[in-house]
C-alpha positions in Angstrom: 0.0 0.0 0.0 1.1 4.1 -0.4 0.9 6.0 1.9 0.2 9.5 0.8 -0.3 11.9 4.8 0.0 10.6 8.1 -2.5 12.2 10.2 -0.9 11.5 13.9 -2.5 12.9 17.1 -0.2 14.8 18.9 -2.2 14.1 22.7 0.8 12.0 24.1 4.4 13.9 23.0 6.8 11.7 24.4 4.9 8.6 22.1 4.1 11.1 19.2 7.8 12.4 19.1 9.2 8.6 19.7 6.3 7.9 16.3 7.8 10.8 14.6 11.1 9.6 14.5 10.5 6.2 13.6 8.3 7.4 10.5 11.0 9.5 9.5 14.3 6.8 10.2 12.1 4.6 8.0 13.3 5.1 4.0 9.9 3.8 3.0 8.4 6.4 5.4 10.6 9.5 5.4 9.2 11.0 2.9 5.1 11.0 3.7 4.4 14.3 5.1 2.7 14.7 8.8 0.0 16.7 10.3 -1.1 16.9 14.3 -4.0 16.8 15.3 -4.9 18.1 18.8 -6.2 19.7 21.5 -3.1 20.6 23.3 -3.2 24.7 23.2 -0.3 25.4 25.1 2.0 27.7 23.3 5.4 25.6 25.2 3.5 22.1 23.7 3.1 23.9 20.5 6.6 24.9 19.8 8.0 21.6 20.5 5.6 19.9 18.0 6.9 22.4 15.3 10.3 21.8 16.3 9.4 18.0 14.5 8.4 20.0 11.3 5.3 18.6 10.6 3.8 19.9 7.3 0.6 20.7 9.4 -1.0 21.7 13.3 -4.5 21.5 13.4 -6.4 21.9 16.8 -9.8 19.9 17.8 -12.5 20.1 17.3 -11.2 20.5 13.5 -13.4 21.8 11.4 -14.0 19.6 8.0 -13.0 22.2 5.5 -10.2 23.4 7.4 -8.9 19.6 7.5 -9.5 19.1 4.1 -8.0 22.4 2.8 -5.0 21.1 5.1 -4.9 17.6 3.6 -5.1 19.2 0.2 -2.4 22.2 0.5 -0.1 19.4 2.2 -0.5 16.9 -0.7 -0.5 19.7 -3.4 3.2 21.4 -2.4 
C-alpha cells in the first residue's frame, strides 16, 4: 500500500515524538508528510511539536474544511 499523509494525534508527546522519529528513520516512510491533530493549546506544547516539522498543526474540534483544505495544501506542495 502508499501511503500518501500521516494524520498523527499529537495528545501523548513523548509517544508522538518517539512515532515521529520512527516514521522519518524509516526510508519507506521518510518522505510522507505529517500533520497533528490536537487539542493541546499550550504555546510551550506547540513549539515543540513544530520543532518536529510537521507539514501541518491543526487543533480539535477540527473543522472539516479546514482539515480538508490542510490535507489538500499538504499533498499539493
Amino acid at each position: 500500500k502508499h501511503t500518501d499523509l500521516i494524520l498523527l494525534d499529537y495528545a501523548m508527546p513523548d509517544e508522538t515524538v518517539l512515532r515521529l522519529e520512527k516514521l522519518r528513520a524509516n526510508p519507506s516512510t521518510k518522505n510522507i508528510p505529517v500533520i497533528f491533530l490536537t487539542g493541546i493549546t499550550d504555546r510551550k506544547k506547540i513549539q515543540e511539536a513544530l520543532v518536529m516539522k510537521p507539514q501541518g498543526y491543526l487543533l480539535k474540534p477540527i473543522n472539516r474544511k479546514r482539515l480538508l483544505a490542510a490535507i489538500q495544501n499538504t499533498l499539493e506542495a
